[in-house]
ROPA-891932 format. One record per residue (C-alpha): residue in one letter; x, y, z negated. Coordinates in Angstrom, 2 decimals, padded with zeros to 5 digits, always signed. Each point is the difference from the previous one (the first is absolute). Layout:
<drenvexs>
code;xx;yy;zz
A;X;Y;Z
...
</drenvexs>
This chain:
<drenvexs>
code;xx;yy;zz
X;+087.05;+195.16;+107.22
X;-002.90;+002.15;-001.74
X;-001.12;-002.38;-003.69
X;-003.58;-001.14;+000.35
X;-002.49;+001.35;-002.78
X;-000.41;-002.79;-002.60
X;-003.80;+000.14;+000.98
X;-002.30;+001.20;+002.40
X;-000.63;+004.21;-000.24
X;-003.61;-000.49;-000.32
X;-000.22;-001.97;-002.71
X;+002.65;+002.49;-001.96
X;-002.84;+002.87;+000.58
X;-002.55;-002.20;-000.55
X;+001.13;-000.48;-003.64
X;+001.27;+003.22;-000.62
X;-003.70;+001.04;+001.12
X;-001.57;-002.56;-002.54
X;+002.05;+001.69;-002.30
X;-000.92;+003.56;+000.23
X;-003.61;-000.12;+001.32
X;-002.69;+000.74;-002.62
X;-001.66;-003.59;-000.69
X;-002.06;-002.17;-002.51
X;+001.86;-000.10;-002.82
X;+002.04;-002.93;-001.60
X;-001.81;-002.52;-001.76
X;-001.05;+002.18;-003.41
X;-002.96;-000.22;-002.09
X;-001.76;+002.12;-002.53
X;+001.94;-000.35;-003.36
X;+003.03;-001.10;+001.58
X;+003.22;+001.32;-001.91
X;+002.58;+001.71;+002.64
X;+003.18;+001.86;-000.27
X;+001.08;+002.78;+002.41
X;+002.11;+003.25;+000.29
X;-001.18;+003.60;+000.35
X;+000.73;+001.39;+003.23
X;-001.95;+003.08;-000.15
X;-001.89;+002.01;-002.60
X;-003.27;+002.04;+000.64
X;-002.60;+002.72;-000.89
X;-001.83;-002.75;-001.25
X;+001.20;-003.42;+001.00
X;+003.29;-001.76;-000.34
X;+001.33;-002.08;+002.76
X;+001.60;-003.46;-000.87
X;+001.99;-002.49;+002.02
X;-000.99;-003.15;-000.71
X;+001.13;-002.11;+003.09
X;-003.25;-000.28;+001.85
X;-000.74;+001.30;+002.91
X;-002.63;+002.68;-000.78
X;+000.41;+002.60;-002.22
X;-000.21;-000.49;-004.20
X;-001.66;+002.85;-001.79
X;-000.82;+001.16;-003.88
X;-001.49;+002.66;-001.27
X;+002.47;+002.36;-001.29
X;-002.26;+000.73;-003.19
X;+000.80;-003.40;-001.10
X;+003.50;+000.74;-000.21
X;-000.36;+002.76;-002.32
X;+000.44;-000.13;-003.79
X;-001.64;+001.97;-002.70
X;+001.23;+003.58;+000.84
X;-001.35;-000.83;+003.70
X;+004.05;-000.12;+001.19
X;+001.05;-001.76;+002.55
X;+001.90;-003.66;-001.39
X;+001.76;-001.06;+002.95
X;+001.88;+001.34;+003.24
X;+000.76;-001.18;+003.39
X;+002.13;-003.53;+000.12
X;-001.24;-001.19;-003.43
X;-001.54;-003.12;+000.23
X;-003.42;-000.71;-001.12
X;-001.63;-003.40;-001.30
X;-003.85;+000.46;+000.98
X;-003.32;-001.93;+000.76
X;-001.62;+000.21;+003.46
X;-003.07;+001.58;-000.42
X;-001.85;+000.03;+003.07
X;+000.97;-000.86;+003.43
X;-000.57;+001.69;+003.31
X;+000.46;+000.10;+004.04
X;+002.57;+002.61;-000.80
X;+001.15;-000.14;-003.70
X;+000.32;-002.34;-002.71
X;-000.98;+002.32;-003.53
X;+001.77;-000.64;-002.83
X;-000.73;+000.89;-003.43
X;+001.13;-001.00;-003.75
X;-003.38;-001.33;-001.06
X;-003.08;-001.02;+002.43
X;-003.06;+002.03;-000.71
X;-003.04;+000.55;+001.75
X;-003.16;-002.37;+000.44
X;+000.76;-003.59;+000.44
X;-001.51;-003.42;-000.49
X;+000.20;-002.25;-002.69
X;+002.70;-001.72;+002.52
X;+002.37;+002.77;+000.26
X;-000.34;-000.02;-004.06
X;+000.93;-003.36;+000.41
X;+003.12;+000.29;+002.11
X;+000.63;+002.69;-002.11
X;+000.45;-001.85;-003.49
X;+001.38;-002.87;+002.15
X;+003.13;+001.90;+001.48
X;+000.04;+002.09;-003.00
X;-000.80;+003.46;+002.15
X;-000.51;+002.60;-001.97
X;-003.66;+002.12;+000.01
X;-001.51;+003.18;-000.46
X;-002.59;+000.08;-003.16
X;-001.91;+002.91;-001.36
X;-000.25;+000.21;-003.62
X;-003.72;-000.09;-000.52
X;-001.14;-000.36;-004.04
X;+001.79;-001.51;-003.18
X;-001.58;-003.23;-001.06
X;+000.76;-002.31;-002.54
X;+003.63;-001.31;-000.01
X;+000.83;+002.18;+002.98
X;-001.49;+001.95;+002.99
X;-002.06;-000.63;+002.72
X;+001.80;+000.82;+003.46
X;-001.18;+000.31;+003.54
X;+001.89;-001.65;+002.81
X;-000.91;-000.01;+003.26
X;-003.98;+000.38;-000.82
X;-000.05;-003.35;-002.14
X;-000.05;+000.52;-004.02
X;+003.20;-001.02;-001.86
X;+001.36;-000.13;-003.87
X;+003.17;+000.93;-001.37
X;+000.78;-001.04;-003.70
X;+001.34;+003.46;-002.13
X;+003.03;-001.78;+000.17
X;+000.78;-000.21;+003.44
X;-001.03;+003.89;+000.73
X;+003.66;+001.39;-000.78
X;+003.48;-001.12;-001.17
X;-000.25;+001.55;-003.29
X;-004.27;+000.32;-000.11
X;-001.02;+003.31;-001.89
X;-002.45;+000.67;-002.20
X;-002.54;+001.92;+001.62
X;-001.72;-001.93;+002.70
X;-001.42;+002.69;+001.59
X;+003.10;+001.04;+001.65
X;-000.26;-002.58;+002.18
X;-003.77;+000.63;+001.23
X;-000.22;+001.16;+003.75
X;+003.65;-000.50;+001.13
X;+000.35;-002.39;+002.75
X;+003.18;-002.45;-000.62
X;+002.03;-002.79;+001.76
X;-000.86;-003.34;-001.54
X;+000.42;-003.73;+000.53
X;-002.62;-002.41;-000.51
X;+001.21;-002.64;-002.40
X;-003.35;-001.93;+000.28
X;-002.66;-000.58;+003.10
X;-002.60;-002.50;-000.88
X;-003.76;-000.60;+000.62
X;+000.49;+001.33;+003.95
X;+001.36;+003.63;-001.53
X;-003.00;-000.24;-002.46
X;+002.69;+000.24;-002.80
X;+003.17;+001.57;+000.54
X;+002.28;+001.24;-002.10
X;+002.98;+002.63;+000.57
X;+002.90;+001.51;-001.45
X;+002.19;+002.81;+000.19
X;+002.79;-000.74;-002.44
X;+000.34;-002.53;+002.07
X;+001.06;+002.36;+002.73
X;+001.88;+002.70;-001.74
X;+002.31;-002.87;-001.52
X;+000.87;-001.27;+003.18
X;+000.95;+003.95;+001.02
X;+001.66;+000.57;-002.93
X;+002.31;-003.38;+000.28
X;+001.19;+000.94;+003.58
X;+000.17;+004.04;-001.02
X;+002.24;-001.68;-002.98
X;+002.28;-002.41;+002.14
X;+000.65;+003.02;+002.47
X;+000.78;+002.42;-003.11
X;+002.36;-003.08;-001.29
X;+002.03;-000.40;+002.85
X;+001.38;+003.29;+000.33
X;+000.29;+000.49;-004.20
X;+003.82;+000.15;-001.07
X;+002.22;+000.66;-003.63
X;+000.66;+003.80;+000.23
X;-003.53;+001.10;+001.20
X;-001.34;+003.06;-001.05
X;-003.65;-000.26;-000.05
X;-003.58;+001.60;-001.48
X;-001.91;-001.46;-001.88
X;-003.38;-000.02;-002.35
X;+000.33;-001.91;-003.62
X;-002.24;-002.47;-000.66
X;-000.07;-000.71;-003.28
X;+002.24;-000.02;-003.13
X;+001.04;-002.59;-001.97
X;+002.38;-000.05;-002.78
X;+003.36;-001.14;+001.67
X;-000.90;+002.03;+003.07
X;-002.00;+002.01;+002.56
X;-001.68;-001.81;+003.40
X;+000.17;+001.99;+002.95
X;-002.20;-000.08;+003.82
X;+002.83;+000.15;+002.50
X;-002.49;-001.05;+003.00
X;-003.17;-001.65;-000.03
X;+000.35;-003.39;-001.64
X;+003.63;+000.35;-000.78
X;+000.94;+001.39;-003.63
X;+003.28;+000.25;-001.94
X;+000.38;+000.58;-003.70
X;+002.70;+002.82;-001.72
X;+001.48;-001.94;-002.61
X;-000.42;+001.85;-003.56
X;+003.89;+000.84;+000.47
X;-000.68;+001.76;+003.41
X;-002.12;+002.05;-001.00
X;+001.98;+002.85;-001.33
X;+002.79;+000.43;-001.46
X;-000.69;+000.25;-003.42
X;-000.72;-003.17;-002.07
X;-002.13;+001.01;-002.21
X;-003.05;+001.18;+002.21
X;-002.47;-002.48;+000.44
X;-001.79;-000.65;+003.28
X;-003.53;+001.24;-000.91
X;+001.73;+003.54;-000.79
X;+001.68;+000.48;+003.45
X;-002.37;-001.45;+002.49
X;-003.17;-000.26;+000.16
X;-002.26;-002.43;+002.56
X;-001.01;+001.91;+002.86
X;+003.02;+002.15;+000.56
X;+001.98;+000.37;+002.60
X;+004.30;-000.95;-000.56
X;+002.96;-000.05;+002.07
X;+001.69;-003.45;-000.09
X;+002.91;-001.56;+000.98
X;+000.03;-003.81;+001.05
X;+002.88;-001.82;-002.40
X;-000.92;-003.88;+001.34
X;-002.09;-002.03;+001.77
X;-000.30;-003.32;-001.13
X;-002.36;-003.37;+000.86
X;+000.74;-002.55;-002.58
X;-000.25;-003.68;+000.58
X;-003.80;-001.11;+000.22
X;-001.17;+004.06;-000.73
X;-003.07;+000.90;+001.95
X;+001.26;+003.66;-000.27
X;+003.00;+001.88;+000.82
X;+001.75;+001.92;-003.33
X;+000.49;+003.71;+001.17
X;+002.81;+001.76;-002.38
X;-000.63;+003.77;-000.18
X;+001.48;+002.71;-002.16
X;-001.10;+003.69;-000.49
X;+003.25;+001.17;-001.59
X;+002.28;-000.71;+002.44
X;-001.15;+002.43;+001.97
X;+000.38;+002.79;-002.44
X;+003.52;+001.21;-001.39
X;+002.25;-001.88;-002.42
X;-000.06;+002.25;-003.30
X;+003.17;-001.35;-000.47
X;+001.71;+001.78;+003.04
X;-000.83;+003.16;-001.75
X;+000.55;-001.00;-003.81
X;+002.85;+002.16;-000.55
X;-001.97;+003.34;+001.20
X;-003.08;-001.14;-002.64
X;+002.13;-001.59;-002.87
X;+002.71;+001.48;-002.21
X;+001.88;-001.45;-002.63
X;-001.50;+001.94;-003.27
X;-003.63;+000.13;+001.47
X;-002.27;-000.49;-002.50
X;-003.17;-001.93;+001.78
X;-003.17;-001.96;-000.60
X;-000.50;-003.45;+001.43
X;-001.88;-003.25;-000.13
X;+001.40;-003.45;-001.44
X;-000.23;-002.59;+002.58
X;+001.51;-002.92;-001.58
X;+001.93;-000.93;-003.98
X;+003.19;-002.18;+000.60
X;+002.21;-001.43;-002.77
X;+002.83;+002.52;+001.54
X;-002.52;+002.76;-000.28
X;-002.97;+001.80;+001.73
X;-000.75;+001.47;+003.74
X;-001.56;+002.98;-000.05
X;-001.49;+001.79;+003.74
X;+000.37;+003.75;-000.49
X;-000.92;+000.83;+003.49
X;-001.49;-001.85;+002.87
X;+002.56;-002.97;+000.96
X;+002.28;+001.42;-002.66
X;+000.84;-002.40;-002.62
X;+002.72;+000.05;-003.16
X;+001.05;-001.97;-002.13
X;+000.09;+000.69;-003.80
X;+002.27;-002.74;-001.50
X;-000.56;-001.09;-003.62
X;+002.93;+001.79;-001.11
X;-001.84;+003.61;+001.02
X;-003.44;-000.67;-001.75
X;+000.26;+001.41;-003.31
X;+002.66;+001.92;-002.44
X;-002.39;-000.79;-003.45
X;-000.61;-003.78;+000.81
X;+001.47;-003.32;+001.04
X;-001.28;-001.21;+002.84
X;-000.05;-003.64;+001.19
X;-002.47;-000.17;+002.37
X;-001.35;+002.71;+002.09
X;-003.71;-001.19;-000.63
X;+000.93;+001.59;-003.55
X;-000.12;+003.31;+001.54
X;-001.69;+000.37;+003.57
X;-002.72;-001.58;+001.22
X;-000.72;-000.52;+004.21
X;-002.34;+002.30;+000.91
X;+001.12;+002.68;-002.77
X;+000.74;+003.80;+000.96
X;+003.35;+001.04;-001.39
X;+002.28;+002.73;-000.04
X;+003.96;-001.12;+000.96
X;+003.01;+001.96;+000.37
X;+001.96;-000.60;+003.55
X;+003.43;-000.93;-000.84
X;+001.55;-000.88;+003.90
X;-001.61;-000.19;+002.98
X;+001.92;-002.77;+002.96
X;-001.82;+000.30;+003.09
X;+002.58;-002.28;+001.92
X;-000.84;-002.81;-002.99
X;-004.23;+001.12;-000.11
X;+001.06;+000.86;-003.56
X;-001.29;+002.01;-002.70
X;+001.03;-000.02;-003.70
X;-002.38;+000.95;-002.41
X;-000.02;+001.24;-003.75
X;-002.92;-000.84;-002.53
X;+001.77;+001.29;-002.49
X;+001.60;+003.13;+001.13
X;-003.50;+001.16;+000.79
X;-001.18;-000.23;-003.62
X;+003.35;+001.57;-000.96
X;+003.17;-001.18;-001.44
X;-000.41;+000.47;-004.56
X;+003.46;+000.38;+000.04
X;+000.27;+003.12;+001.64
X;-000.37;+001.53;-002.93
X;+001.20;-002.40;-002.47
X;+002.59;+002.93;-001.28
X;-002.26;+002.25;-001.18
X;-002.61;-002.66;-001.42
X;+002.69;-002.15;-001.97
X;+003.19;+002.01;-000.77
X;+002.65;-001.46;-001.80
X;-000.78;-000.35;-003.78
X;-003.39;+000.38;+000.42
X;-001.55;-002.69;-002.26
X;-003.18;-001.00;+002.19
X;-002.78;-003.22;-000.42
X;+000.51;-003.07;+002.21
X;-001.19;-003.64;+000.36
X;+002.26;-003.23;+000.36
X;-001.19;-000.97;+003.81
X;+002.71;-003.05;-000.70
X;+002.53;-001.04;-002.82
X;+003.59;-001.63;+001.87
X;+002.91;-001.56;-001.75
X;+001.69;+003.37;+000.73
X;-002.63;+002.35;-001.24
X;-003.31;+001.39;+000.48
X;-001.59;+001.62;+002.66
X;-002.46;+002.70;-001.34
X;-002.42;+002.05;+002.44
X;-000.20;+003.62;-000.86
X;-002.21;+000.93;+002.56
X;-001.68;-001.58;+003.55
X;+002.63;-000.90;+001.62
X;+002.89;+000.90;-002.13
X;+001.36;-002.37;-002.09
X;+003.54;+000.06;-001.99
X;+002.02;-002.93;-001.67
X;+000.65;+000.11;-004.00
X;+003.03;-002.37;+000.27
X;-000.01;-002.40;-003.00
X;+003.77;+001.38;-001.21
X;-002.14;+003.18;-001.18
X;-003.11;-001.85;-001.42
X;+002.52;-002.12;-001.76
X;+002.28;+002.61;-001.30
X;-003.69;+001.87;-001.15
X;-000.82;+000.39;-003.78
X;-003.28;-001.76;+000.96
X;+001.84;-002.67;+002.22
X;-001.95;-002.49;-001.53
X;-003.40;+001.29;+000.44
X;+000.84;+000.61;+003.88
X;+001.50;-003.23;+000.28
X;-003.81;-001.53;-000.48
X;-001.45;+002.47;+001.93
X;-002.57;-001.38;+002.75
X;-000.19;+001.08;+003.53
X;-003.27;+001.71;+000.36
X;+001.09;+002.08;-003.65
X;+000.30;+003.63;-000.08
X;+003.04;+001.81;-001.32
X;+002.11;+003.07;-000.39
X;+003.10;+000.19;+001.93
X;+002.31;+002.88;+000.97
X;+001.40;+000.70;+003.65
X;+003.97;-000.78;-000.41
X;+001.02;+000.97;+003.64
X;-001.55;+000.19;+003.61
X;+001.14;-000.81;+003.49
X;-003.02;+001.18;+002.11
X;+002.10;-001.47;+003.67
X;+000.42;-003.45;-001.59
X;-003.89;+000.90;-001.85
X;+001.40;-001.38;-003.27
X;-000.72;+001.13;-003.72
X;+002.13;-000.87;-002.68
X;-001.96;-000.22;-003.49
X;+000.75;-000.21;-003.75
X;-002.00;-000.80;-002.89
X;-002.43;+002.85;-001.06
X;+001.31;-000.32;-004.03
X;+002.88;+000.92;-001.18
X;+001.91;-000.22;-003.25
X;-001.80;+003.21;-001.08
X;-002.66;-001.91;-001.91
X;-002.92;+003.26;+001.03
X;+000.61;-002.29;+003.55
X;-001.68;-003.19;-001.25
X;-003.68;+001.65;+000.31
X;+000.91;+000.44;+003.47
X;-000.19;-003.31;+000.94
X;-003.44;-000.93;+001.12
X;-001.76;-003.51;-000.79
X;-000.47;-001.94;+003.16
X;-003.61;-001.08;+001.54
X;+000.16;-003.31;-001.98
X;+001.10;+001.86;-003.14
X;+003.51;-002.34;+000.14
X;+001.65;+002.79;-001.78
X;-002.17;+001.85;-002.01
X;+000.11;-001.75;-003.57
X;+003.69;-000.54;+000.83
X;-000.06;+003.43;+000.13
X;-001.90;+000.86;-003.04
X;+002.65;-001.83;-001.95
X;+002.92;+001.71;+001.30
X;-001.27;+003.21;-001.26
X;-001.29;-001.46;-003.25
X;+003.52;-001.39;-000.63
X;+001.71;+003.69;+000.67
X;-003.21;+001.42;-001.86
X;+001.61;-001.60;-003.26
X;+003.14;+000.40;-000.11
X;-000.36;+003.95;+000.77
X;-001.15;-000.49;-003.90
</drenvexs>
C-alpha cells in the first residue's frame, strides 16, 4: 500500500510558488539595519541575500576603500541600512543620502542610521554640513578621530555622519562623525583581536616614543608597545635613536594580556627577536686578546659591565681595573655611560660570557719593571702604608715594593726611618725582584758609608729633615 503525501500537492506548489515568485517585499522600512550574504558581485552593483523575497542591492562604490579596491567578496556577510524600497528590489546602502524630510531626519537620529553630509564651510567651533538639503553643525571635535589642524581639508568632502541632536522640527541638528568612525574602528578592532596570537609576525607604524619604550599601529585602533629591552639588542641605545614616529617596523607579538578592570588589552611586541642573536656568532667576532672600545652600562660592587658590540656585554671585575691604584668601588674608575678601551681576556658563548681587562688595556708597569728598577739601583719612593712587618713604598704607578722593618732596623739611620710617616718621601735601593709573584724587595737608601746620608731625602712633612741635619752635623765634628 502506496504512503499518502503528508498534505495535499497543491498546497506544496502553492508555497514553494510563494516562495520563489517576485513579490512585495518583507516588512522593511527606510533606515532599517539588515544583515545579508553576497551572492553575486557586479559591474556596478553587489547582490545580497538578505532573506526577503525580492532582491537586496548596494552600490558597489560603497564598498570600496580609499585606493577604490574592492573590500569584500562573494559569501561575506554585510551589516547594512535599507535605503530605498521597490516593486523589485530593496537598495541598501551604508549611509542614507539623498533629499528627505525633516521625518526621515528624524527616524534617522532615532534608529541611529547613519547619513550622507557635505562639508559646506568652517564655522565657529566646527563646520557647517549638508544632509539631505536641511543645514546641520558639527563641533571641530566630532569631524575626525584624531581632528587636524587645517580645517580646510575637510571642506567639500561628503562624509557618513550620525546626528547626535534633532530639535526645533530639524531646525537645529547636530552631527558627528567621530561618532561613526569609532564605532568602525571598535568592530575593525574586535575582528583584528580575535584572530591575534603570541608568535605573530606583523607590520607596523610607531607611534610615538617614550622613554621605557616605542608604541606601535598594528591595525586601526589596536596598538602594542616594544618594551625599551626589545628594541635591539644593545642596551645602551635609547629609543629616540633607533625609531623614529612614523616609520614603518617588523614586530613580533610576545603577549596579549587584559588585566582585571583594564579597558584595554596590553599587546607585548619585540623588534629584536626577529633579528639574529649576536651571541650565536660571538666566537667568529670576539677573540681572546682583542683590544676593543665599549660603553659602561652599569658599576657593581663586583665590578663594571661594559657593551662592546651590539648585545655584547663583559664584565670587568674589580680585580682587572687598574695596575697603579686600589680600587674599591668601580664608581672610582668608570662611570655608566663612559667610552672605554678594555682588553678581551675569554670569550664563553655557551655561558653569554665575556671577560674584560681595564687594566691590560692601559698596560701592565711591570712589564718593564727590569729595566726601570734593576737591582741596586737606589731609586725615590713614598710610604703608601707602614705594617708591623715593614713598609710598603711606591716607586712608581702601580709598582710598589716592601722595605721590611729587619732592614730599616738594622739601618744606620734606623731611628730616623722608624718615625717616618706614610705619605714621606725617601731613598731606598731595589734588594731583589720577582716580576711572576710582582714583588720588590727594598733596603734602606744609606749605608754605613757616611757620603750615603745626603741621600736620604726629607719627607713632605719634613719628619726627617732636622733629624737629618743633625746626623751629619754630628759626623761633621768628629771628622775634626
Amino acid at each position: 500500500m502506496m504512503d499518502q503525501p503528508s498534505e495535499p500537492v497543491e498546497e506544496n506548489f502553492a508555497a514553494m510558488l510563494e516562495a520563489f515568485s517576485p513579490g512585495k517585499a518583507a516588512e522593511v522600512h527606510i533606515g532599517d539595519r539588515v544583515k545579508g550574504r553576497i551572492i553575486s558581485i557586479g559591474k556596478d552593483t553587489v547582490f545580497v541575500d538578505t532573506g526577503m523575497k525580492i532582491d537586496a542591492v548596494v552600490e558597489r562604490s560603497e564598498l570600496l576603500d580609499a585606493d577604490q579596491n574592492l573590500t569584500v567578496a562573494e559569501g561575506d556577510e554585510l551589516e547594512l541600512y535599507v535605503a530605498a524600497v521597490g516593486e523589485g528590489e530593496i537598495r541598501l546602502s551604508r549611509a542614507i543620502s539623498g533629499a528627505g524630510g525633516a521625518q526621515a531626519l528624524r527616524e534617522a537620529y532615532q534608529k541611529k542610521v547613519p547619513v550622507e553630509g557635505k562639508v559646506k564651510e568652517p564655522c565657529k567651533g566646527g563646520f557647517h554640513v549638508e544632509v539631505m538639503q536641511h543645514r546641520a553643525f558639527c563641533p571641530a571635535s566630532q569631524i575626525d578621530i584624531a581632528p587636524g589642524s587645517d580645517p580646510s581639508v575637510h571642506v567639500g568632502t561628503t562624509y557618513q555622519f550620525l546626528i547626535t541632536r534633532f530639535e526645533d522640527k530639524g531646525r537645529n541638528i547636530v552631527v558627528s562623525r567621530r561618532a561613526l568612525l569609532s564605532q568602525e574602528l571598535e568592530i575593525a578592532r574586535k575582528q583584528f583581536m580575535e584572530t591575534l596570537k603570541p608568535g605573530d609576525v606583523l607590520d607596523g607604524q610607531v607611534t610615538r616614543i617614550m622613554p621605557f619604550g616605542a608604541f606601535v599601529a598594528l591595525s586601526p585602533g589596536v596598538e602594542g608597545m616594544v618594551h625599551v629591552s626589545e628594541i635591539g639588542w644593545s642596551r645602551t641605545a635609547a629609543p629616540e635613536n633607533m625609531l623614529q614616529p612614523g616609520s614603518r617596523v617588523r614586530v613580533k607579538v610576545l603577549g596579549i594580556d587584559t588585566p582585571p578592570g583594564a579597558k584595554q588589552t596590553r599587546i607585548g611586541l619585540s623588534i629584536k627577536q626577529l633579528e639574529e642573536d649576536p651571541w650565536l656568532s660571538v666566537e667568529d667576532n670576539v677573540h681572546a686578546g682583542d683590544v676593543v672600545r665599549g660603553q659602561v652600562t652599569r658599576c657593581m660592587p663586583f665590578g663594571a659591565f661594559v657593551e662592546i658590540g651590539p648585545g655584547l656585554e663583559g664584565l670587568v671585575h674589580i680585580s682587572e681595573m687598574s695596575y697603579t691604584r686600589r680600587v674599591v668601588k668601580p664608581e672610582d674608575v668608570v662611570t655608566p655611560g663612559e667610552t672605554v678601551t678594555v682588553v678581551v681576556k675569554a670569550v664563553e658563548p655557551e655561558k653569554r660570557r665575556i671577560s674584560l681587562s681595564l687594566r691590560d688595556a692601559e698596560g701592565d708597569p711591570w712589564a718593564e719593571v727590569l729595566e726601570r728598577f734593576p737591582v741596586g739601583k737606589r731609586v725615590e719612593g713614598v710610604i703608601e702604608k707602614k705594617e708591623k712587618f715593614g713598609y710598603f713604598v711606591r716607586l712608581a704607578p702601580g709598582i710598589t715594593g716592601l722595605l721590611p722593618m729587619g732592614s730599616i732596623r738594622r739601618s744606620s739611620a734606623a731611628g730616623a726611618l722608624e718615625k717616618a710617616r706614610e705619605g714621606d718621601t725617601l731613598t731606598v735601593a731595589v734588594e731583589e725582584i720577582s716580576v711572576p709573584k710582582r714583588r720588590i724587595s727594598l733596603a734602606p737608601g744609606s749605608t754605613d758609608d757616611e757620603s750615603e746620608w745626603q741621600s736620604f731625602t726629607p719627607g713632605t712633612q719634613g719628619s726627617l729633615g732636622a733629624l737629618a741635619e743633625k746626623l751629619q752635623n754630628a759626623l761633621a765634628g768628629r771628622k775634626k
